[in-house]
mmCIF file of the N, C-alpha and C atoms, coordinates in Angstrom:
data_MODEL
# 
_entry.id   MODEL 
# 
loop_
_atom_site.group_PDB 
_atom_site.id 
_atom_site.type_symbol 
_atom_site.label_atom_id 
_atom_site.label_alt_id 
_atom_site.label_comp_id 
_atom_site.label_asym_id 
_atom_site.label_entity_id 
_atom_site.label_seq_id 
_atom_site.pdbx_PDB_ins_code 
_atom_site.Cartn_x 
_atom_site.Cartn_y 
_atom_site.Cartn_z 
_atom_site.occupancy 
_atom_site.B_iso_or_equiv 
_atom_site.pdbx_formal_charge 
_atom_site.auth_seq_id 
_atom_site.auth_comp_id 
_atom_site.auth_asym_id 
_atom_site.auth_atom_id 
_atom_site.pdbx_PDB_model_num 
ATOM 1   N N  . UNK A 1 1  ? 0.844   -1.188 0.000   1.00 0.00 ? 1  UNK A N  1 
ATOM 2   C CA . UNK A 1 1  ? 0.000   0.000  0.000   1.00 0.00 ? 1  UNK A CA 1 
ATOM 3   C C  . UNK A 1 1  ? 0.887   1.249  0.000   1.00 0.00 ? 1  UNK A C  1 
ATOM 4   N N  . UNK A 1 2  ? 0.598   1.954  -0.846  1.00 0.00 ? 2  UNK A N  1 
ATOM 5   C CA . UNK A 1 2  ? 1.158   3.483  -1.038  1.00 0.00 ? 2  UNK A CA 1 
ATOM 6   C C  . UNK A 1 2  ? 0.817   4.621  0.154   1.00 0.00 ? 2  UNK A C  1 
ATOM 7   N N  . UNK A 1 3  ? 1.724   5.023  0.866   1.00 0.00 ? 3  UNK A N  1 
ATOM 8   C CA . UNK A 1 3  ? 1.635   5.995  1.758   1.00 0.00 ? 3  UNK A CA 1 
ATOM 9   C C  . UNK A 1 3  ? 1.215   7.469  2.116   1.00 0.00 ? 3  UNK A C  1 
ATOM 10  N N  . UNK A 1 4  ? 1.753   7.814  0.518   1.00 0.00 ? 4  UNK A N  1 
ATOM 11  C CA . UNK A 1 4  ? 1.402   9.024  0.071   1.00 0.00 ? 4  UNK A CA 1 
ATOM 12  C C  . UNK A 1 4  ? 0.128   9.294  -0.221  1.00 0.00 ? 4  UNK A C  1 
ATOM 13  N N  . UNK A 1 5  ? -0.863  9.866  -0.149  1.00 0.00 ? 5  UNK A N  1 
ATOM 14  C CA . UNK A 1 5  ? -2.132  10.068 -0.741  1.00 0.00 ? 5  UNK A CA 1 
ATOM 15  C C  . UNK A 1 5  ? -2.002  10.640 -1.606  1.00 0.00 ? 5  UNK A C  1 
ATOM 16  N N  . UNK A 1 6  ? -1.272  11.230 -2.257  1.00 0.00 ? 6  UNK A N  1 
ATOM 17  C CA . UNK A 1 6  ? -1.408  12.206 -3.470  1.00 0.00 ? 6  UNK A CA 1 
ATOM 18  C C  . UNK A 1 6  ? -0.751  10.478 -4.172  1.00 0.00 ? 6  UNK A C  1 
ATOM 19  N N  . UNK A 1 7  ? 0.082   10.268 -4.186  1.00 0.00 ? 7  UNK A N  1 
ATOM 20  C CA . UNK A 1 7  ? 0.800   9.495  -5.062  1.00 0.00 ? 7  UNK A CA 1 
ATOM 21  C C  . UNK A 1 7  ? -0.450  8.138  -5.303  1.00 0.00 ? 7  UNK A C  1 
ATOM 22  N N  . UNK A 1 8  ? -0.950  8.016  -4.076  1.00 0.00 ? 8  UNK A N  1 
ATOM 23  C CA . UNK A 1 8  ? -2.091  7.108  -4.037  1.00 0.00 ? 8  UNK A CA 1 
ATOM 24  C C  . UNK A 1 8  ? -3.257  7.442  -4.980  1.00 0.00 ? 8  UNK A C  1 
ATOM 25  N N  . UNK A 1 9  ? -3.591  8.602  -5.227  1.00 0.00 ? 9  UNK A N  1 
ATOM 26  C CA . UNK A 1 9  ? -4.631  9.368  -5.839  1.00 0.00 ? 9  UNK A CA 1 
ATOM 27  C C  . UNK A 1 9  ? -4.142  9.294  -7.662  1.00 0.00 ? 9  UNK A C  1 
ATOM 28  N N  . UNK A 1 10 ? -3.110  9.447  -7.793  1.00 0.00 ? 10 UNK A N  1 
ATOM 29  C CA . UNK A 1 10 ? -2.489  9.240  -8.791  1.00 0.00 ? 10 UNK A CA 1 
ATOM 30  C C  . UNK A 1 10 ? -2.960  7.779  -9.439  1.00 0.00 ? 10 UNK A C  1 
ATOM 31  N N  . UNK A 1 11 ? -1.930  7.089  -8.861  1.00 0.00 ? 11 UNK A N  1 
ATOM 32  C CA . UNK A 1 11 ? -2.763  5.851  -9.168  1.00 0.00 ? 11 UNK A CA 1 
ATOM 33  C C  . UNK A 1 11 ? -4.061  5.703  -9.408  1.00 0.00 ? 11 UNK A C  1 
ATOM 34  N N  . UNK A 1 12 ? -4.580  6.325  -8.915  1.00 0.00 ? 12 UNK A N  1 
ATOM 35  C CA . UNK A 1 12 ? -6.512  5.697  -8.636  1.00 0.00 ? 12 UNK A CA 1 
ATOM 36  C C  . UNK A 1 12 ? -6.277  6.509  -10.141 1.00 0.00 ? 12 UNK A C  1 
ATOM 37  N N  . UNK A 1 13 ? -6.213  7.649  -10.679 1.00 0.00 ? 13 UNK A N  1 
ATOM 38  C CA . UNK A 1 13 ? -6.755  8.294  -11.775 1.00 0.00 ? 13 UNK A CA 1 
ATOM 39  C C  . UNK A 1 13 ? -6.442  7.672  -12.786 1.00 0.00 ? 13 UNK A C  1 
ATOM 40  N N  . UNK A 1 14 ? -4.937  6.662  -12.905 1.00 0.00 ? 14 UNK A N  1 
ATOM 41  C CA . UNK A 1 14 ? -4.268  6.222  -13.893 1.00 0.00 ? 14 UNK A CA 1 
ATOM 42  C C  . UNK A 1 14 ? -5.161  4.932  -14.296 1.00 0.00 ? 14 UNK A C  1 
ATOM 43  N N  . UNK A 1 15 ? -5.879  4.286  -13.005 1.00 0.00 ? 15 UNK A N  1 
ATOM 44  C CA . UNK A 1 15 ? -6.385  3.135  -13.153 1.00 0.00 ? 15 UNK A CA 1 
ATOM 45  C C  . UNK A 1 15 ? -7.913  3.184  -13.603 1.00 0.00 ? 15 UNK A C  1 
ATOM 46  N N  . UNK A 1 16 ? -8.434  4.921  -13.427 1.00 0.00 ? 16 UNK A N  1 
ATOM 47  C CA . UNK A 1 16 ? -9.643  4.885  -14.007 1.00 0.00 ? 16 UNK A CA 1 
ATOM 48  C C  . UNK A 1 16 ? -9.425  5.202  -15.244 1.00 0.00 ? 16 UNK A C  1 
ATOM 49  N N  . UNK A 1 17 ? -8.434  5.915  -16.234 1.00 0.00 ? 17 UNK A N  1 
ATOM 50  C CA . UNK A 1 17 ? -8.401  6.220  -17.441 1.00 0.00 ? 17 UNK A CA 1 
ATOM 51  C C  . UNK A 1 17 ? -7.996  5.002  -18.287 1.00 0.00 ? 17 UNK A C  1 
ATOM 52  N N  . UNK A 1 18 ? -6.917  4.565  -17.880 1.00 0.00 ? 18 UNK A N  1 
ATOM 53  C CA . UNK A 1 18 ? -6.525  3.471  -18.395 1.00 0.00 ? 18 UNK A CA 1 
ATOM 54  C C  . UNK A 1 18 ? -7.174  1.912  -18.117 1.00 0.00 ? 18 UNK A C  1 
ATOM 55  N N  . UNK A 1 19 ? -8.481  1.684  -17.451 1.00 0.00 ? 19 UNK A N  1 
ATOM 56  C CA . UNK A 1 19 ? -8.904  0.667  -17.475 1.00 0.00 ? 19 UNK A CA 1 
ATOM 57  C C  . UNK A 1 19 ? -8.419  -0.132 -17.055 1.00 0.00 ? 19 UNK A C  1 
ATOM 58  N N  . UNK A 1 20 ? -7.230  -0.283 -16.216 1.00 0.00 ? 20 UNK A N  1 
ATOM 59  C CA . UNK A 1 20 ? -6.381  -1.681 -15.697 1.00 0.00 ? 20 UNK A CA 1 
ATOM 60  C C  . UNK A 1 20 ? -5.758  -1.270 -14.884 1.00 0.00 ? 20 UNK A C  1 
ATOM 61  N N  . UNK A 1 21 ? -5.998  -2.212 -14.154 1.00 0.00 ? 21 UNK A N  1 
ATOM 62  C CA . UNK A 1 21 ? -4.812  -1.835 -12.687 1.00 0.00 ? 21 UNK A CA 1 
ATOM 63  C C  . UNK A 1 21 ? -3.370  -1.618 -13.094 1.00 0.00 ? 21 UNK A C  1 
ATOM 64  N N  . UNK A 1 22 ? -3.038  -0.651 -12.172 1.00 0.00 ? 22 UNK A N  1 
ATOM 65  C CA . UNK A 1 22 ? -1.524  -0.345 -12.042 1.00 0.00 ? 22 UNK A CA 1 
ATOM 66  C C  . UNK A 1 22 ? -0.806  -0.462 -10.887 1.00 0.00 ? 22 UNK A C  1 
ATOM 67  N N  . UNK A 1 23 ? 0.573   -0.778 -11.000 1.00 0.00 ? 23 UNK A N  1 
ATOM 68  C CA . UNK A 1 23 ? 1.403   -0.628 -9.854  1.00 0.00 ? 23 UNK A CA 1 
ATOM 69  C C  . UNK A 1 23 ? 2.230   0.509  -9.659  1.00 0.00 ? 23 UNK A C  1 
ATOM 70  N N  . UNK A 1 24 ? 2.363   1.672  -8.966  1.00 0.00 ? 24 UNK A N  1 
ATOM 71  C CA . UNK A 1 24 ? 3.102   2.759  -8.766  1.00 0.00 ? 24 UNK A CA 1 
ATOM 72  C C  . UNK A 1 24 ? 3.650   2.563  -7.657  1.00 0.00 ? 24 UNK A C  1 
ATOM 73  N N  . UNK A 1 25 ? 4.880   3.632  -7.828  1.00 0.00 ? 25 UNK A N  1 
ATOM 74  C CA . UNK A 1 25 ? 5.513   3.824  -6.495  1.00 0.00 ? 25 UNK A CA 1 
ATOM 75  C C  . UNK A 1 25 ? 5.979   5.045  -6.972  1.00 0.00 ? 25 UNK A C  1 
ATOM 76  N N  . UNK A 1 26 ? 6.179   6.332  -6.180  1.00 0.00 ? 26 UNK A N  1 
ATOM 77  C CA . UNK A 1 26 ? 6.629   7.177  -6.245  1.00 0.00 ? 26 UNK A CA 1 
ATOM 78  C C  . UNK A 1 26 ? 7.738   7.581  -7.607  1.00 0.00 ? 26 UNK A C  1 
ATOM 79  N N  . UNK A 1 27 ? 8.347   6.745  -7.532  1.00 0.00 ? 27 UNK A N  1 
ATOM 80  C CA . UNK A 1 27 ? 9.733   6.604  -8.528  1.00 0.00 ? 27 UNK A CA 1 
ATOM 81  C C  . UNK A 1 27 ? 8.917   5.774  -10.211 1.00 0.00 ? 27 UNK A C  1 
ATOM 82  N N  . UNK A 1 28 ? 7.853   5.729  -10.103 1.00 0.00 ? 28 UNK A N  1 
ATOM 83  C CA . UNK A 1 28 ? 7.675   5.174  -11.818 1.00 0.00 ? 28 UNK A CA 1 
ATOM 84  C C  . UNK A 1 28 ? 7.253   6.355  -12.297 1.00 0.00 ? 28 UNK A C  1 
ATOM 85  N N  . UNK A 1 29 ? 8.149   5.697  -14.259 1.00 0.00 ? 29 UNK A N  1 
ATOM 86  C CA . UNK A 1 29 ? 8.315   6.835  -14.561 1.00 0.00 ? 29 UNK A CA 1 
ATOM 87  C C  . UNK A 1 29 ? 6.962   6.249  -15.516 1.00 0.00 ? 29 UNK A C  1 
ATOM 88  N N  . UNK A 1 30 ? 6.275   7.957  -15.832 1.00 0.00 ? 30 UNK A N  1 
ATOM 89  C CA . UNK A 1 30 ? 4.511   7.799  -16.115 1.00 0.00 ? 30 UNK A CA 1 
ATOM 90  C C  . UNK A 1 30 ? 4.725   7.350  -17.358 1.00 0.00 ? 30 UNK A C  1 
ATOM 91  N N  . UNK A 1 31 ? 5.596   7.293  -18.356 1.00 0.00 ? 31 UNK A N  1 
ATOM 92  C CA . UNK A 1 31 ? 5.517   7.185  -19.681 1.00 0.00 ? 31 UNK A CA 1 
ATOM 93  C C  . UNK A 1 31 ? 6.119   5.753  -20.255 1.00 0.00 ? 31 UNK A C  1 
ATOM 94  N N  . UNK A 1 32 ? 6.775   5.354  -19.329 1.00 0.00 ? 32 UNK A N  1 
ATOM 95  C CA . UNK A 1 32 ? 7.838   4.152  -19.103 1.00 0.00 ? 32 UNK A CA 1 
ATOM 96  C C  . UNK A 1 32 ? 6.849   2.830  -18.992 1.00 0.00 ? 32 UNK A C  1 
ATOM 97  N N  . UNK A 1 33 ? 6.684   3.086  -17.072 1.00 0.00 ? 33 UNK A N  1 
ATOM 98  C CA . UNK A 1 33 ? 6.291   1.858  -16.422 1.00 0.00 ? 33 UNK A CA 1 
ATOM 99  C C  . UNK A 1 33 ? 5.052   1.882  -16.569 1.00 0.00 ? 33 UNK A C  1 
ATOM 100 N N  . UNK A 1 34 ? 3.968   2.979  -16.801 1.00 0.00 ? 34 UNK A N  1 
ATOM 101 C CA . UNK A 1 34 ? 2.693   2.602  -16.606 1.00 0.00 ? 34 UNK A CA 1 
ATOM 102 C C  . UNK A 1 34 ? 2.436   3.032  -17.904 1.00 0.00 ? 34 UNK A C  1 
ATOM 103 N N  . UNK A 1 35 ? 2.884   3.345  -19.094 1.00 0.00 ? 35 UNK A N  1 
ATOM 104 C CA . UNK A 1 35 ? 2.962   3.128  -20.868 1.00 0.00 ? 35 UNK A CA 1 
ATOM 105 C C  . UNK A 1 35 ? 1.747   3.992  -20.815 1.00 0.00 ? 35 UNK A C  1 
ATOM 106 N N  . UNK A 1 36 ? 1.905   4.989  -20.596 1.00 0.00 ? 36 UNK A N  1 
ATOM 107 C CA . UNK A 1 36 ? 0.814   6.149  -20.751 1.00 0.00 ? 36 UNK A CA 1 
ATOM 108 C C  . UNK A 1 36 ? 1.411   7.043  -21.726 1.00 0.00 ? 36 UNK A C  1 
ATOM 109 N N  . UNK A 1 37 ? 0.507   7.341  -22.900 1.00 0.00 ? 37 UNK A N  1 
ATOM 110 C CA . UNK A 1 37 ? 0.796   8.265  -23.704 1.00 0.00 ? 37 UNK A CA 1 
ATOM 111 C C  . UNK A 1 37 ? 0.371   9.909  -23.333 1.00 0.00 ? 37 UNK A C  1 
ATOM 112 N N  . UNK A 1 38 ? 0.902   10.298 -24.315 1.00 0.00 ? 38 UNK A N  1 
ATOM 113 C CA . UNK A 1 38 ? 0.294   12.159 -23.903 1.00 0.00 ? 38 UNK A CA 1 
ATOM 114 C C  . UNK A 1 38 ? -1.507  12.291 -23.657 1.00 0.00 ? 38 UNK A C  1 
ATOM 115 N N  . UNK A 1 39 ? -1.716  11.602 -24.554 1.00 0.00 ? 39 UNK A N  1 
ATOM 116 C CA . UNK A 1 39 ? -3.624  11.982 -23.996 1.00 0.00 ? 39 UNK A CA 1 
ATOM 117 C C  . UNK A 1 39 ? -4.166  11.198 -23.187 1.00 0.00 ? 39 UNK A C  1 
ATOM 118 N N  . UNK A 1 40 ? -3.642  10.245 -22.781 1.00 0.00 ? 40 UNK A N  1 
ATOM 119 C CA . UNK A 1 40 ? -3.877  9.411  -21.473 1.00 0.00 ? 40 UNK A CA 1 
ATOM 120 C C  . UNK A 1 40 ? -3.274  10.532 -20.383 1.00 0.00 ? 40 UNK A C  1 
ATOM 121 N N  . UNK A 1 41 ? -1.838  10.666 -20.573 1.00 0.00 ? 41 UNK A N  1 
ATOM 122 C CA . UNK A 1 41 ? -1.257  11.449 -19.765 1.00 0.00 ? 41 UNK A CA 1 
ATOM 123 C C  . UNK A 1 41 ? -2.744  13.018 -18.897 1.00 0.00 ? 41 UNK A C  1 
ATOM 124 N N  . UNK A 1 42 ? -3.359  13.191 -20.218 1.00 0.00 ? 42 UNK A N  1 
ATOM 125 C CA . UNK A 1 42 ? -3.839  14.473 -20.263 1.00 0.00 ? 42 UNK A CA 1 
ATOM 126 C C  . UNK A 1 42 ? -5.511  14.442 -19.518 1.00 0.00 ? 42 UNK A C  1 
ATOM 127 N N  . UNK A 1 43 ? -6.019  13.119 -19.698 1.00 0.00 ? 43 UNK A N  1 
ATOM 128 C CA . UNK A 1 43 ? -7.077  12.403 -19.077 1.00 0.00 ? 43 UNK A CA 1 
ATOM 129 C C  . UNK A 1 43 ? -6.767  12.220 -17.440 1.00 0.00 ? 43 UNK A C  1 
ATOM 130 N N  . UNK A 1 44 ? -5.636  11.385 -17.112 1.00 0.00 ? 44 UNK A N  1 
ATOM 131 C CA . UNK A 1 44 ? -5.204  11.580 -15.489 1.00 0.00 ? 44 UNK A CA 1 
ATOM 132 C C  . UNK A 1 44 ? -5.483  12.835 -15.126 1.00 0.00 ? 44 UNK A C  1 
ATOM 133 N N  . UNK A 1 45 ? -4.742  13.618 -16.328 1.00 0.00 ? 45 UNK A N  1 
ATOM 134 C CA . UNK A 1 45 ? -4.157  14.905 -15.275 1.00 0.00 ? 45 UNK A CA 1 
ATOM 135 C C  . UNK A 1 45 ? -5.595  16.226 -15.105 1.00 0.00 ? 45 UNK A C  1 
ATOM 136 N N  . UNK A 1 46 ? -7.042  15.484 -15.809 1.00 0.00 ? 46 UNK A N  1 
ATOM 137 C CA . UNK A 1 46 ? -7.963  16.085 -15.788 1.00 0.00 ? 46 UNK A CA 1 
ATOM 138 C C  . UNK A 1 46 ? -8.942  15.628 -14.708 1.00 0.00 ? 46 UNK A C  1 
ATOM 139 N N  . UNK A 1 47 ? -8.569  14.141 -14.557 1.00 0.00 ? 47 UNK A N  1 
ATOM 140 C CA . UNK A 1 47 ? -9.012  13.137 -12.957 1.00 0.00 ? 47 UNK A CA 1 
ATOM 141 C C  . UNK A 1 47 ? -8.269  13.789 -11.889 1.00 0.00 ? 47 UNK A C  1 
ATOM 142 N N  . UNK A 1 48 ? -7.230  14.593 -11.656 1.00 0.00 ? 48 UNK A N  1 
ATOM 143 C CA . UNK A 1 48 ? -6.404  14.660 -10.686 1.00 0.00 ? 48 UNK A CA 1 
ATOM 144 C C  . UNK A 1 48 ? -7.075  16.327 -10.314 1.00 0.00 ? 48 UNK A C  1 
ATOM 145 N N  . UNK A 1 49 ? -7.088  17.264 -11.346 1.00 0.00 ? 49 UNK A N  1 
ATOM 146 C CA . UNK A 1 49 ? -8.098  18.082 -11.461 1.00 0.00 ? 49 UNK A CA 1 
ATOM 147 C C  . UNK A 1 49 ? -9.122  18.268 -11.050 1.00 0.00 ? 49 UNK A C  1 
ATOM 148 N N  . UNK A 1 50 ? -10.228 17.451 -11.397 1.00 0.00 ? 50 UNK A N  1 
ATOM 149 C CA . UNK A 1 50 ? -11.443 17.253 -11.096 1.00 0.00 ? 50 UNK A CA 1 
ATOM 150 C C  . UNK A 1 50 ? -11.543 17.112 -9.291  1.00 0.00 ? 50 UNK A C  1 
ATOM 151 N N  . UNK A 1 51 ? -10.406 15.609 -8.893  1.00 0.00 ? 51 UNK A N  1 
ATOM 152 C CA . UNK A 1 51 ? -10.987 15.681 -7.843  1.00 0.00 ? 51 UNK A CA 1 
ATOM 153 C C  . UNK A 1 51 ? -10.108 16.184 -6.560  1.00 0.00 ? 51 UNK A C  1 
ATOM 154 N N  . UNK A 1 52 ? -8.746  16.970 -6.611  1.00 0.00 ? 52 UNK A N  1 
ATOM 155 C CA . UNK A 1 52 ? -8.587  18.079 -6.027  1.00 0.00 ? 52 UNK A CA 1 
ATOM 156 C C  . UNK A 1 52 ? -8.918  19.685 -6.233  1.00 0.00 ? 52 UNK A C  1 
ATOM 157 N N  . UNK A 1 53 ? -9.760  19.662 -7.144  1.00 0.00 ? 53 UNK A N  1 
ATOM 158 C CA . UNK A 1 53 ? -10.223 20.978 -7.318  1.00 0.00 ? 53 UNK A CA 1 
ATOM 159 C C  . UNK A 1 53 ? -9.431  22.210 -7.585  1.00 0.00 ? 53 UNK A C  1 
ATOM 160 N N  . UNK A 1 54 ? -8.477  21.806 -8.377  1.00 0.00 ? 54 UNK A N  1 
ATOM 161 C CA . UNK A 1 54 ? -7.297  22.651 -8.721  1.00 0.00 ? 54 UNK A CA 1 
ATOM 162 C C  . UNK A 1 54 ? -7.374  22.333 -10.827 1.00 0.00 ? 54 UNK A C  1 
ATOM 163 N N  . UNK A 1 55 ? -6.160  23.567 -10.823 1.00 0.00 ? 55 UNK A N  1 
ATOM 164 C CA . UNK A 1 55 ? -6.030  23.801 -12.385 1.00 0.00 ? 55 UNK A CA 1 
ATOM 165 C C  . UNK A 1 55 ? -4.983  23.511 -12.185 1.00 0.00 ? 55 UNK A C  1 
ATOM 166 N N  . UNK A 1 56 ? -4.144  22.377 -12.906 1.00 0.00 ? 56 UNK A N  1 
ATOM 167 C CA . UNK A 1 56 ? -2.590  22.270 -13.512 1.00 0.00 ? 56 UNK A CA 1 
ATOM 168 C C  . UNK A 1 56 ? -2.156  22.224 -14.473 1.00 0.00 ? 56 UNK A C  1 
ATOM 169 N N  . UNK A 1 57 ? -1.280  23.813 -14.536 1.00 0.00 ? 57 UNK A N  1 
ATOM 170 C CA . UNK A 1 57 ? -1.074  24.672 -15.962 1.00 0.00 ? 57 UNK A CA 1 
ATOM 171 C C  . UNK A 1 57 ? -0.097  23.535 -16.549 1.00 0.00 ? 57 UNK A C  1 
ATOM 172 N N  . UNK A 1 58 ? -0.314  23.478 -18.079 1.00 0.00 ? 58 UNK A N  1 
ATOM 173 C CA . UNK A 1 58 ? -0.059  22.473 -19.087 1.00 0.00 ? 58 UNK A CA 1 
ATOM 174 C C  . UNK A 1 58 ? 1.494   22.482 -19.288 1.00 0.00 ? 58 UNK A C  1 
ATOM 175 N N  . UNK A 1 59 ? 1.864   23.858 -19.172 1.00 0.00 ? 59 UNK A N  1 
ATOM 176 C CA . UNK A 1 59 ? 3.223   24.036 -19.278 1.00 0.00 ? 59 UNK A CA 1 
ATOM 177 C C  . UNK A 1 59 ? 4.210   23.308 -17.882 1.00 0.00 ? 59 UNK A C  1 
ATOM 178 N N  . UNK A 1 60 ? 3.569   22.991 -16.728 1.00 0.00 ? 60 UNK A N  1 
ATOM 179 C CA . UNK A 1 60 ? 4.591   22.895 -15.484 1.00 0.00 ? 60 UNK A CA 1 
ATOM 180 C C  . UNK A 1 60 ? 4.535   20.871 -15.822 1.00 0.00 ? 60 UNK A C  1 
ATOM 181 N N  . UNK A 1 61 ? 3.633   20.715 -16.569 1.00 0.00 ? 61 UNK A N  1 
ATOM 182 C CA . UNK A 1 61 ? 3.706   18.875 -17.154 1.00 0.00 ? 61 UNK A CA 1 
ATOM 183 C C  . UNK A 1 61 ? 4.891   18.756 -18.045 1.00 0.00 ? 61 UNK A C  1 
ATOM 184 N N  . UNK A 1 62 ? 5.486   19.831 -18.603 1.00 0.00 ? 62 UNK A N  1 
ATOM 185 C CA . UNK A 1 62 ? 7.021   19.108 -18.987 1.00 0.00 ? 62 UNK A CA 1 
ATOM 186 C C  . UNK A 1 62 ? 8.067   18.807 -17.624 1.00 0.00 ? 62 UNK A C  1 
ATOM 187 N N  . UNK A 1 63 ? 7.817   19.207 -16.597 1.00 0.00 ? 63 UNK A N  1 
ATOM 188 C CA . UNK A 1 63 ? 8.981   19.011 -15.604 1.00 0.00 ? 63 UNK A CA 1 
ATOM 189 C C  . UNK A 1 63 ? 8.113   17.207 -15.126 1.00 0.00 ? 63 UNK A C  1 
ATOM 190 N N  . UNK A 1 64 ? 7.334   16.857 -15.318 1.00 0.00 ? 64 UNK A N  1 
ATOM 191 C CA . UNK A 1 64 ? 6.929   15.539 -14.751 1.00 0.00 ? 64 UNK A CA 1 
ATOM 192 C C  . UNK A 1 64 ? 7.232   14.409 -15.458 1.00 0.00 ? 64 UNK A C  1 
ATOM 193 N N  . UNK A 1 65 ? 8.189   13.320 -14.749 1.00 0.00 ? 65 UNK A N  1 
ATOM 194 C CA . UNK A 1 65 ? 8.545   12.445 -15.092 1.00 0.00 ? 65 UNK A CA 1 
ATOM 195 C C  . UNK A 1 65 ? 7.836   11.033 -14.708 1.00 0.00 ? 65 UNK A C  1 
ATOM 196 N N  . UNK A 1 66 ? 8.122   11.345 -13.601 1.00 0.00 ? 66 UNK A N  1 
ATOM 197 C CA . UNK A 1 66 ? 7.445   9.834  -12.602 1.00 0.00 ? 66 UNK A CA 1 
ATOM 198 C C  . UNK A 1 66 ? 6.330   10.639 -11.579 1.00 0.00 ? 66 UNK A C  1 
ATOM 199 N N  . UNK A 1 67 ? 5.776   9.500  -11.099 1.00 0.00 ? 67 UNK A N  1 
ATOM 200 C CA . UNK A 1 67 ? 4.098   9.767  -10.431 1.00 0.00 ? 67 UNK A CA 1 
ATOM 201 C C  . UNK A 1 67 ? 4.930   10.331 -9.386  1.00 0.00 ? 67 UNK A C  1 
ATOM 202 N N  . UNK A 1 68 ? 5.818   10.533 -8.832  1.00 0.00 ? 68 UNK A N  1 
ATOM 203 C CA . UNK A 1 68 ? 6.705   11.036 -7.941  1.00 0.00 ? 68 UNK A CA 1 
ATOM 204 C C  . UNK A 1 68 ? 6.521   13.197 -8.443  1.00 0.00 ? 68 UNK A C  1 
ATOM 205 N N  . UNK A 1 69 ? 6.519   12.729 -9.491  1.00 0.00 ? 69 UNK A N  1 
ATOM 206 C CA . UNK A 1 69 ? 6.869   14.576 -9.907  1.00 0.00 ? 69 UNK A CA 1 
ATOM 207 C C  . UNK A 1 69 ? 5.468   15.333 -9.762  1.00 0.00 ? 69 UNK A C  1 
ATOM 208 N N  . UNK A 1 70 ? 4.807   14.149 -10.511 1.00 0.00 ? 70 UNK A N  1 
ATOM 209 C CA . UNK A 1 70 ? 3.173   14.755 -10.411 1.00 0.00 ? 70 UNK A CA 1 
ATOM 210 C C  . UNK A 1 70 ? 2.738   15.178 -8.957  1.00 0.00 ? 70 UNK A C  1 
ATOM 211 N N  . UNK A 1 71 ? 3.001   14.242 -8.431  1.00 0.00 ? 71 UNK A N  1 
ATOM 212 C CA . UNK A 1 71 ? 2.583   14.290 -6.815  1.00 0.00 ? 71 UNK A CA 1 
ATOM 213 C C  . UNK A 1 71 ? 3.406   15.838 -6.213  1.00 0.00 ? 71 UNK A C  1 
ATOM 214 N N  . UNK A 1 72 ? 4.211   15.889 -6.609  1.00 0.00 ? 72 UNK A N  1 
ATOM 215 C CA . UNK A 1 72 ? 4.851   16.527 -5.776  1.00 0.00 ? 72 UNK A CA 1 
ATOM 216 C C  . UNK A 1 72 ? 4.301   18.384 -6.554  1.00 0.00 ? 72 UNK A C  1 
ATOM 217 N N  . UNK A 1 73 ? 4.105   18.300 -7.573  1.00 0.00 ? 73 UNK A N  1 
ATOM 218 C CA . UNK A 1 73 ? 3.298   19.360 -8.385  1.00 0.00 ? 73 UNK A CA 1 
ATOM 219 C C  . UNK A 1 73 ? 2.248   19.577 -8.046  1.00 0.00 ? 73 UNK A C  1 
ATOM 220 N N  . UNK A 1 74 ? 1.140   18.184 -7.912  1.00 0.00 ? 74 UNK A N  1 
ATOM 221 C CA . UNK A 1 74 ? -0.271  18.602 -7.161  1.00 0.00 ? 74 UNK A CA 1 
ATOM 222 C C  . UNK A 1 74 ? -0.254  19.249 -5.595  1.00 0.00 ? 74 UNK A C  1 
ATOM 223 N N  . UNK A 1 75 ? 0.941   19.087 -4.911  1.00 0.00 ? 75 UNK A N  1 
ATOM 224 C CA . UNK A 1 75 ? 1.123   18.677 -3.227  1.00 0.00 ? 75 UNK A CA 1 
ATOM 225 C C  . UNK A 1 75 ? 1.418   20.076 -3.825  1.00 0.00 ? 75 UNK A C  1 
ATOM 226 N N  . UNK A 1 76 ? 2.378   21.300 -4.591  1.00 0.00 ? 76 UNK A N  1 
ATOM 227 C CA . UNK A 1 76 ? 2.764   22.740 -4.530  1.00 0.00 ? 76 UNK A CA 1 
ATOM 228 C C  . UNK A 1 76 ? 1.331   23.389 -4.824  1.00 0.00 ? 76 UNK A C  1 
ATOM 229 N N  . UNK A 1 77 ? 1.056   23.116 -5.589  1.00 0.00 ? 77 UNK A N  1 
ATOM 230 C CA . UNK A 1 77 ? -0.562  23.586 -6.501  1.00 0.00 ? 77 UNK A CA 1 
ATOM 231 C C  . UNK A 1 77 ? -1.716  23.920 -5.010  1.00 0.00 ? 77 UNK A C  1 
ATOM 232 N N  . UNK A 1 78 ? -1.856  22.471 -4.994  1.00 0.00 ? 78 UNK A N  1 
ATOM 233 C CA . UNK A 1 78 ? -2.804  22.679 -3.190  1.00 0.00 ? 78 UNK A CA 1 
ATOM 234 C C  . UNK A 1 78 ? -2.218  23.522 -2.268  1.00 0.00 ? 78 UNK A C  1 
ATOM 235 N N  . UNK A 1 79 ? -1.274  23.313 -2.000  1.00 0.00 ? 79 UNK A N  1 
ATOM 236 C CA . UNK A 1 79 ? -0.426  24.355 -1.006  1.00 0.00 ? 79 UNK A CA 1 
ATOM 237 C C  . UNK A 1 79 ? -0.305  26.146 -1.221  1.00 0.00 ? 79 UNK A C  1 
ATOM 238 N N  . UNK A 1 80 ? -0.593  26.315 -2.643  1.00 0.00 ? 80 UNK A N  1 
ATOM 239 C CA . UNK A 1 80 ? -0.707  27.425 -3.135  1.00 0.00 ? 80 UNK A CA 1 
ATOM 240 C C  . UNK A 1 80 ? -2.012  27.931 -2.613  1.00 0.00 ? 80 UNK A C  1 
ATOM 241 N N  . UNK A 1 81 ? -3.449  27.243 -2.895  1.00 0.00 ? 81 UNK A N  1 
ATOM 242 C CA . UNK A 1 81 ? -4.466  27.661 -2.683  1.00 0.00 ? 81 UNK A CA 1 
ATOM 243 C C  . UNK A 1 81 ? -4.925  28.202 -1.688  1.00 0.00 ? 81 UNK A C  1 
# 
């Protein structure tokens, strides 16, 4: 079980867009290990949206590598609000 809730939340979005369970850990990289393309990519990142109630500007998704980066982007974003 994943510790993080954001990183946990991640997951949950990856597994509702993509239809199949996934395994994450902080350190997978989104394009790699869980073979997510850009509009999959863009579907999560509208689940992750939706249900923290935040906007994440399109441009700060080139610094995200692994569910590790995302997390840590949604965790600044909330913290902003």
């Amino acid at each position: 079980m994943i510790s993080d809730p954001t990183v946990n939340q991640v997951a949950r979005a990856a597994e509702t867009v993509l239809g199949r369970s996934v395994h994450v850990t902080a350190a997978s990289d989104i394009s790699r290990d869980l073979a997510v393309d850009s509009l999959a990519l863009m579907n999560i990142v509208m689940e992750l949206e939706d249900h923290f109630d935040i906007s994440i500007p399109i441009d700060r998704l080139s610094e995200v590598q692994t569910v590790g980066d995302l997390s840590s982007l949604i965790d600044t974003i909330r913290n902003k609000a």
